[in-house]
MARBA-3410 file (N, C-alpha, C, O; in Angstrom, 1 decimal):
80
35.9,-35.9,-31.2,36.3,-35.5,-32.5,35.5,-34.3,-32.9,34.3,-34.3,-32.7 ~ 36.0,-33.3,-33.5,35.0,-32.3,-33.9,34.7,-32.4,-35.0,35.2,-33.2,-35.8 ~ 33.6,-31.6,-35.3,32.6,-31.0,-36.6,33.4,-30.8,-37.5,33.2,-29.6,-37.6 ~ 34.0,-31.1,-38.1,34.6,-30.9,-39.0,33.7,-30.6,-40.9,33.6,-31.4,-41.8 ~ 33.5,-29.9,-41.0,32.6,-29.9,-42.4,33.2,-30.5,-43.7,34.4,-30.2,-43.9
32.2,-31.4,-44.6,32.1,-32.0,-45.4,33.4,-31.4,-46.6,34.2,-32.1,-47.2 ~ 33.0,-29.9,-46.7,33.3,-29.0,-47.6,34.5,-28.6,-47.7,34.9,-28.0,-48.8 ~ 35.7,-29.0,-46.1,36.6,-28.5,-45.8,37.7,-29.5,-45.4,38.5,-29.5,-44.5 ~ 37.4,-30.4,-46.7,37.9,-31.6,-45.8,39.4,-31.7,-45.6,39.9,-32.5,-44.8 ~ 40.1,-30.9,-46.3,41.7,-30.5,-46.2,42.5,-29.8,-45.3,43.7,-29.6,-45.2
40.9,-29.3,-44.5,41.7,-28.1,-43.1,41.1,-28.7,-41.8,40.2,-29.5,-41.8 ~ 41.5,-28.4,-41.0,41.1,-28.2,-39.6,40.1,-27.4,-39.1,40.3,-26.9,-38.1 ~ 39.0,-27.2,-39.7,37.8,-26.7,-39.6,37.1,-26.8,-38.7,36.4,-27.7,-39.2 ~ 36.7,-26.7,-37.5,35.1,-27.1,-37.7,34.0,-25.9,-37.8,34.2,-24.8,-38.2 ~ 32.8,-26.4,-37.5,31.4,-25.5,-38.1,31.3,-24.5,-37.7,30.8,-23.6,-38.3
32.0,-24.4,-35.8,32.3,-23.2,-35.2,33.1,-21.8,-35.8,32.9,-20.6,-35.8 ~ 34.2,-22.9,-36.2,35.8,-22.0,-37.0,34.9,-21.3,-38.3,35.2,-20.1,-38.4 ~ 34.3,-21.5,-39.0,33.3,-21.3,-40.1,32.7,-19.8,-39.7,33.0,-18.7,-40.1 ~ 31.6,-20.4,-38.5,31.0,-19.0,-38.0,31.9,-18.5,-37.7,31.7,-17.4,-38.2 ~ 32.8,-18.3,-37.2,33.7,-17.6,-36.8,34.1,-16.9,-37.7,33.8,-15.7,-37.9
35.0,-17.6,-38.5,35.3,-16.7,-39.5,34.8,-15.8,-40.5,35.4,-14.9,-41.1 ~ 33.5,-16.5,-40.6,32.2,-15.3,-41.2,32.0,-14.3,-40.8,32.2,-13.2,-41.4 ~ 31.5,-14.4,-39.4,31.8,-13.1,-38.6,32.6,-12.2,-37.9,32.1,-11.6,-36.9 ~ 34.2,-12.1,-38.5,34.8,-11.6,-38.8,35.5,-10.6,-39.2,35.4,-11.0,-40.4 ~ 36.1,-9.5,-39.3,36.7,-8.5,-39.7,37.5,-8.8,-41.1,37.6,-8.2,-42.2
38.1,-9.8,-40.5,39.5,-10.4,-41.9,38.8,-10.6,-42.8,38.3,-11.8,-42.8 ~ 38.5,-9.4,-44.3,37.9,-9.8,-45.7,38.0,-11.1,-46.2,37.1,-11.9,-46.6 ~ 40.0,-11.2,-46.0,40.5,-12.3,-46.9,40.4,-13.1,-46.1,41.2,-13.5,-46.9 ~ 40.2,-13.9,-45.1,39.6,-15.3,-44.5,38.3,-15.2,-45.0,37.9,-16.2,-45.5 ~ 37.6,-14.2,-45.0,35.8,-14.0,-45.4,35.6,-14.9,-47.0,35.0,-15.8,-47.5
36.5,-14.0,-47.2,36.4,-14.3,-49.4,36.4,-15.5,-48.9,35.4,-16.2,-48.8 ~ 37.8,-16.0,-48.6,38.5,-17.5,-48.7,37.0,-18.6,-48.4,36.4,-19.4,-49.1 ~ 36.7,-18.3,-47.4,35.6,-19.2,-46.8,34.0,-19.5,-47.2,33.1,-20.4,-47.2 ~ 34.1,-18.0,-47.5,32.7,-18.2,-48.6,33.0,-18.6,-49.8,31.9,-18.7,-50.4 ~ 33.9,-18.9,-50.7,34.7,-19.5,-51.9,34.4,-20.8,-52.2,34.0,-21.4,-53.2
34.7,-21.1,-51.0,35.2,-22.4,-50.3,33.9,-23.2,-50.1,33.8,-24.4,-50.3 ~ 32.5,-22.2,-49.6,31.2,-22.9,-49.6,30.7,-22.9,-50.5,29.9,-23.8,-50.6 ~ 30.8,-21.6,-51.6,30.0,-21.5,-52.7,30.7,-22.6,-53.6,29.7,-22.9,-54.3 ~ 31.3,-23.1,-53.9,32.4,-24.2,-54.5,32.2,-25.3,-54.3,32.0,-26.0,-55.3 ~ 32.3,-25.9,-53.1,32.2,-27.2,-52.7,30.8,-27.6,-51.4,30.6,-28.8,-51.1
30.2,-26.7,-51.0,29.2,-27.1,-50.6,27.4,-27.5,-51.1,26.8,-26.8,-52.0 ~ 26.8,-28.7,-50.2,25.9,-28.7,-51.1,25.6,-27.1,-51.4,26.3,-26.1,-51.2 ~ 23.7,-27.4,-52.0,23.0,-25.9,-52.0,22.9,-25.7,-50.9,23.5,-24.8,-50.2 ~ 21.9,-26.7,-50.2,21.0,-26.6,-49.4,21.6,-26.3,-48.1,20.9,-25.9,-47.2 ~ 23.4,-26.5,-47.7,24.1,-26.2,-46.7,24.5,-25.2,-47.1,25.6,-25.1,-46.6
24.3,-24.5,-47.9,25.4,-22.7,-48.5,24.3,-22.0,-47.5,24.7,-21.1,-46.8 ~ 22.8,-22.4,-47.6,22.2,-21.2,-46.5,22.2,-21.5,-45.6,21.5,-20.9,-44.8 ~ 23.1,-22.8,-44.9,22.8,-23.2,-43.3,24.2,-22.0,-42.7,24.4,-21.6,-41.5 ~ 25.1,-21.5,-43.8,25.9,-20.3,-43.3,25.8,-19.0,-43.8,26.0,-18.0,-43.1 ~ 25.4,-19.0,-45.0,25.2,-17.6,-45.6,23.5,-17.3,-46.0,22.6,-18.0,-46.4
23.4,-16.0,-45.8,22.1,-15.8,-46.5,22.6,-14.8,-47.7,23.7,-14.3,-47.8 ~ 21.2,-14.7,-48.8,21.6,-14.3,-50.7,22.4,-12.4,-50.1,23.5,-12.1,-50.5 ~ 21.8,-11.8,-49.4,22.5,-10.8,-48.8,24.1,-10.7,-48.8,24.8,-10.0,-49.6 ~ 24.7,-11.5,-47.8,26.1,-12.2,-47.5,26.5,-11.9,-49.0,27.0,-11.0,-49.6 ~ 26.0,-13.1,-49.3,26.4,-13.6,-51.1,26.7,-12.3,-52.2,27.7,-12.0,-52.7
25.2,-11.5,-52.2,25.4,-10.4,-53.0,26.2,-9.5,-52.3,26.5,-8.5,-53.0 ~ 26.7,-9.6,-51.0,27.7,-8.3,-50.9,28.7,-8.5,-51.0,29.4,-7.5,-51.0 ~ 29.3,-9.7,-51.2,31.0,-9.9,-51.0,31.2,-10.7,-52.7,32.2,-11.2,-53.1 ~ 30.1,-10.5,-53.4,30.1,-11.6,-54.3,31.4,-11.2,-55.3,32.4,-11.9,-55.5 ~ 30.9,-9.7,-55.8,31.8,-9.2,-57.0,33.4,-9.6,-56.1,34.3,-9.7,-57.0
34.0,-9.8,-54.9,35.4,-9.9,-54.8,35.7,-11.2,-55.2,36.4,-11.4,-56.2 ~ 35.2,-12.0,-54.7,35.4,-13.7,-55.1,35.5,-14.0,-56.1,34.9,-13.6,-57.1 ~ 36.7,-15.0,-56.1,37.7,-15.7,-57.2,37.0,-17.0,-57.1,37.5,-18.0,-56.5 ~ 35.6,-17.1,-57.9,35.1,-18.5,-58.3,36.2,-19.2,-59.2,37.3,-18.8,-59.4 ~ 35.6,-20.3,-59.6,35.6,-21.1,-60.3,35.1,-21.1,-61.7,34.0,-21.8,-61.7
35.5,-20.7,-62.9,34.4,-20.3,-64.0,32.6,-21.0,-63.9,31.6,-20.3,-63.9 ~ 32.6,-22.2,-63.8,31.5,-22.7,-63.7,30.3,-22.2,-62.5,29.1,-21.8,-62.4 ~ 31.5,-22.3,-61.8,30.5,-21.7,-60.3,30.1,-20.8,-60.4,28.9,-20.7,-60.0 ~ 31.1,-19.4,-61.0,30.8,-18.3,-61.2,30.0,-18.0,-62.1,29.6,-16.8,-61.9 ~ 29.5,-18.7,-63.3,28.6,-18.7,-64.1,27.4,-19.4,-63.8,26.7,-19.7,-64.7
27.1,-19.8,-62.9,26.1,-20.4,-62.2,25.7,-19.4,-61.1,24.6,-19.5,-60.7 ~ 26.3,-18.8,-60.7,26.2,-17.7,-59.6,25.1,-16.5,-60.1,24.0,-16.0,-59.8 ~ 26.2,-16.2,-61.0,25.8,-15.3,-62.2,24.5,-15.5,-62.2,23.8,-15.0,-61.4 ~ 24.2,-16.3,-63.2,23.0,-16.9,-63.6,22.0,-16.3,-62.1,21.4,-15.2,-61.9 ~ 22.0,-16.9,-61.6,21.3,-17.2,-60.0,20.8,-15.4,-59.6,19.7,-14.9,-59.6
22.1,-14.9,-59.3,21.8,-14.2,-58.9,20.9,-13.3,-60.1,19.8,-12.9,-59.7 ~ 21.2,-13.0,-61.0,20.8,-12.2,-61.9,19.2,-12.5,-61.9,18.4,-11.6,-62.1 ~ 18.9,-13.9,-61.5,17.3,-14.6,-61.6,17.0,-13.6,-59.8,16.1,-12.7,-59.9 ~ 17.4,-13.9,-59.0,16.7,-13.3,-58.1,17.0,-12.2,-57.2,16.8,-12.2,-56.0 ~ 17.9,-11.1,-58.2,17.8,-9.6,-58.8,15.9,-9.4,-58.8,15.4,-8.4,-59.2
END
């Protein structure tokens, strides 16, 4: 059975298809998937794929979630 992640539990994922698609060319698989972690994964597994770099560069495209995104907000503005 594969790895399937916690976070993804509606797709056919696994942790590989993840990296994969991080490192990537296709923005919109990129957005979609960092979306997708910043949203439903713990904290503490958002840096087992992304580092605050990642985050701050793709951040302004991402279509959070108001909360998330005001939590984001928040976050990052703190470690600005």
């Amino acid at each position: 059975m594969a790895n399937i992640p916690y976070f993804l539990w509606d797709y056919d994922l696994t942790e590989k298809d993840v990296v994969k698609i991080l490192r990537s060319k296709n923005a919109e698989e990129k957005s979609w998937i960092i979306t997708r972690i910043l949203e439903s994964a713990r904290y503490e597994d958002i840096w087992r794929f992304l580092s605050l770099q990642e985050i701050k560069a793709i951040y302004p495209s991402l279509k959070l979630k108001k909360p998330i995104k005001d939590a984001w907000d928040y976050a990052l503005s703190i470690w600005n």
